[in-house]
Phi, psi and omega in degrees: 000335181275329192300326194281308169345282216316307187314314166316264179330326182291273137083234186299313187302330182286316183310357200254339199264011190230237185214098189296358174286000178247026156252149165348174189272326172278350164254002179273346139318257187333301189286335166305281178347286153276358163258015140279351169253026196201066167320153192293152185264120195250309216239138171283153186235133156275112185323335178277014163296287177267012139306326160334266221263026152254014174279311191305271354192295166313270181302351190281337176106342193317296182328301194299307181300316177275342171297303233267333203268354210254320170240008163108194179298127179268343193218000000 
C-alpha cells in the first residue's frame, strides 16, 4: 500500500503540471481527497510527511469511500 500512496501523490502532482479539469468525477475524488491534505510542492521539501498522509487516505479506507460514493461501488 505504500508504493500506490506514492503513486497516488505523484499523481496529483503531475495533474497539477497539466490541466486538472479534464479528469473524471472519480478521480477529481481522489485528487480533491488528497489534496486537501497535501499541497502542491512548489519548493523542495521533505516528502515524507506527506507520503504520510497519503499512506493515512489510503489505509483509513476514506479514499475508497469517497471514489465509491461519487461512481459507485469499485470492489
Amino acid at each position: 500500500m505504500h508504493v500506490v500512496s506514492i503513486e497516488l501523490y505523484c499523481a496529483a502532482q503531475a495533474m497539477d503540471f497539466g490541466d486538472p479539469s479534464n479528469m473524471s468525477e472519480g478521480t477529481k475524488e481522489a485528487y480533491d481527497a488528497l489534496r486537501e491534505r497535501v499541497d502542491y510542492i512548489e519548493n523542495d521539501v521533505i516528502m515524507y510527511y506527506d507520503m504520510d498522509k497519503s499512506f493515512e487516505l489510503l489505509e483509513s479506507g476514506e479514499l475508497l469511500d469517497r471514489v465509491e460514493k461519487v461512481v459507485g461501488p469499485l470492489l
